[in-house]
N, C-alpha and C positions, 0 to 999 in steps of 0.2 A: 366630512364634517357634519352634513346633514343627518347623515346614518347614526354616528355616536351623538348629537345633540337629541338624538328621537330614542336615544338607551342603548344605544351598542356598546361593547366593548373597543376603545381606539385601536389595541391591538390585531382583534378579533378583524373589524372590518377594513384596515390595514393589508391585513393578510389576502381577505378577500379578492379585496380590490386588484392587487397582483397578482392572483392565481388568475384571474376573471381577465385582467387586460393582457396576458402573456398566450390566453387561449383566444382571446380577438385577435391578437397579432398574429400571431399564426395560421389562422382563418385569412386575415390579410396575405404576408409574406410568402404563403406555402401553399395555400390552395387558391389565391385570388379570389376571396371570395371579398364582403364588404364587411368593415368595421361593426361587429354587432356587442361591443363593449357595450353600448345600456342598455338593449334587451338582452342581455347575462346577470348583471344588476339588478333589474324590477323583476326578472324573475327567482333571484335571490332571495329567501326570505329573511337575511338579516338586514335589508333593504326595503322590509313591507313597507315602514313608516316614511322613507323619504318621499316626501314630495318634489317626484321629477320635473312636473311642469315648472314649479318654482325655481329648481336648480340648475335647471339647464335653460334658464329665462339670459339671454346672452346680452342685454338690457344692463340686467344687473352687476357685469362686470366690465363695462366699456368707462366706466370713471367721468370723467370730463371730457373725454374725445371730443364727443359729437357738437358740444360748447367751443372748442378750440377748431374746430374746423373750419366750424361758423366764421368765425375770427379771423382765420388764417384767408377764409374767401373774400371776407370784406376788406383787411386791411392788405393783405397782397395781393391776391390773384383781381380782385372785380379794377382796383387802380393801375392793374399791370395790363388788361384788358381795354382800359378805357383809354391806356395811352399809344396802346399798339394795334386801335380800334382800325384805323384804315389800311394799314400793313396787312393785318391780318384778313379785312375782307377781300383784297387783292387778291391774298396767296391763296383764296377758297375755291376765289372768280378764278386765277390760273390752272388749279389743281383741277377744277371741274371743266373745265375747258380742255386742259389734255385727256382728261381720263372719255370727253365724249367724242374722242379723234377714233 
């Protein structure tokens, strides 16, 4: 999307794009080698204009996660914690206790 907002052709950089990740995979699957899908990319030049850092910024596609986890710690996990507070130091003191036998 980056590519054709910066003037590509959608078709064009389409194309690319799966000629580029089917030669990464194969580098993966065939030779063991490591995923080098974006540097095949930035060295593409119908890919001069994207800006990689911005795209591959992983930030900008996590949505509300990192909001809802917050949430999910406060309103379950930290009350589920507070009530299984002495069970749980028990089973610590136990577990450390055999593991120094």
């Amino acid at each position: 999307m980056a590519a054709v907002k910066a003037g590509g052709s959608r078709q064009v950089i389409h194309e690319k794009i799966r000629q580029h990740s089917h030669e990464a995979a194969a580098q993966v699957k065939q030779l063991g080698e490591s995923n080098d899908l974006i540097n095949r990319l930035k060295a593409d030049a119908a890919f001069a204009k994207v800006d990689f850092a911005k795209v591959l910024n992983s930030k900008d596609y996590v949505g509300l996660a990192p909001h809802q986890v917050d949430n999910f710690i406060k309103q379950v996990v930290a009350p589920a914690i507070r009530k299984y507070k002495q069970q749980l130091i028990e089973k610590l003191i136990s577990t450390y206790k055999g593991a120094a036998k």
